[in-house]
C-alpha positions in Angstrom: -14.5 -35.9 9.3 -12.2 -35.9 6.5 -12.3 -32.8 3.8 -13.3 -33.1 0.2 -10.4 -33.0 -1.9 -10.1 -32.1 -6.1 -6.9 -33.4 -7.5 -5.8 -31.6 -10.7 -2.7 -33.1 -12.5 -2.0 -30.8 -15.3 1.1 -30.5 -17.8 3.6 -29.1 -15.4 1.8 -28.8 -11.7 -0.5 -30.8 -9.4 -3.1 -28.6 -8.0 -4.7 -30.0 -5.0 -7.9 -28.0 -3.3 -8.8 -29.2 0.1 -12.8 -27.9 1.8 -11.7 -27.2 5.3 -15.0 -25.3 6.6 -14.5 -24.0 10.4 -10.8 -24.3 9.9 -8.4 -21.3 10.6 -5.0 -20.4 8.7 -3.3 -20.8 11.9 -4.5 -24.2 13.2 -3.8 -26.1 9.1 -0.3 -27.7 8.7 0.5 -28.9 5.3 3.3 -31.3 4.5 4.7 -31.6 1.2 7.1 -34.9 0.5 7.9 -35.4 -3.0 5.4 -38.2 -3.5 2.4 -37.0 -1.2 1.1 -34.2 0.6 -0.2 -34.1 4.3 -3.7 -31.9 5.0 -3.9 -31.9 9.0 -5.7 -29.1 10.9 -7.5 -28.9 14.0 -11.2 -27.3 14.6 -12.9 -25.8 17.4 -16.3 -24.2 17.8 -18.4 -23.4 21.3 -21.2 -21.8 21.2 -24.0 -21.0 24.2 -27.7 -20.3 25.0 -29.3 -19.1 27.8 -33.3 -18.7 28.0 -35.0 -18.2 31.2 -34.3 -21.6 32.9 -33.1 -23.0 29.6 -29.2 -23.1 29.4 -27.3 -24.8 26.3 -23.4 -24.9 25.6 -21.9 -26.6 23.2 -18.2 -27.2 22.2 -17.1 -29.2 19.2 -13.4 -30.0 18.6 -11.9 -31.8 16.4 -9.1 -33.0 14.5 -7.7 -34.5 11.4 -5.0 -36.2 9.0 -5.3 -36.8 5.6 -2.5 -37.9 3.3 -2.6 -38.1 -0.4 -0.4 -39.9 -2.7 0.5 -37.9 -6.0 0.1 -38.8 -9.0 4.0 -37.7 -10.1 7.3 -36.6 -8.3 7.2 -33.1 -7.3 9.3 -30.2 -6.3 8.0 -29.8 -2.5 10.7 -26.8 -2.5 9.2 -25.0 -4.8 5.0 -25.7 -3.5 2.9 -23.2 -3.0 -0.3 -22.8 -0.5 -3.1 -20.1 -0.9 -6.1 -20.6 2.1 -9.4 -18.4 1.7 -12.7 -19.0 2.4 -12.0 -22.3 3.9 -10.3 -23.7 0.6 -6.9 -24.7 0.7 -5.4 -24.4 -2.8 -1.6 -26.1 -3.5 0.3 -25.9 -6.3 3.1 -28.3 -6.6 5.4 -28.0 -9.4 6.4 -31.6 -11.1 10.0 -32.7 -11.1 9.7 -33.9 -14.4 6.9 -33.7 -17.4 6.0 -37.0 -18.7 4.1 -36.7 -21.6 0.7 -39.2 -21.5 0.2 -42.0 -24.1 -2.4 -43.6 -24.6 -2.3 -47.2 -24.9 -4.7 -49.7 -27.2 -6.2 -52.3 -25.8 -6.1 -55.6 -27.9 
């Protein structure tokens, strides 16, 4: 399963906010190149239930990759990552600030 991702390109950062429910800080490894950014993280839950002759266990494990392309050079030196609550918030300064223009159409 592959986590919902917001992409924010503002004047002088890319924010990008990744849902990674059942994820811990310790099993996410981001990786920030100066044209993408790398989400991978592994998940593990096991729970059990026992009732009289009843008897349940369950494990789920899983694991993921996602990589996004940027929408402008950025400084991975200077990126920063915030996790709480299962959201993975990055802030990745851009190398340069390229003003938008918009274009008519004829």
């Amino acid at each position: 399963r592959m986590p919902k991702v917001d992409m924010l390109d503002q004047e002088k950062e890319v924010v990008v906010r990744a849902e990674l429910p059942g994820v811990k800080k310790d099993d996410l490894e981001v990786t920030v190149t100066r044209h993408n950014v790398t989400i991978k993280a592994t998940t593990g839950h096991e729970e059990k239930e026992e009732k009289g002759e009843y008897y349940r266990h369950e494990i789920s494990r899983g694991e993921f990759q996602r990589t996004l392309e940027l929408p402008q050079a950025v400084d991975e030196a200077a990126a920063k990552a915030t996790f709480r609550n299962g959201v993975l918030e990055l802030t990745l300064p851009k190398t340069e600030t390229t003003p938008r223009k918009t274009v008519k159409v004829e």
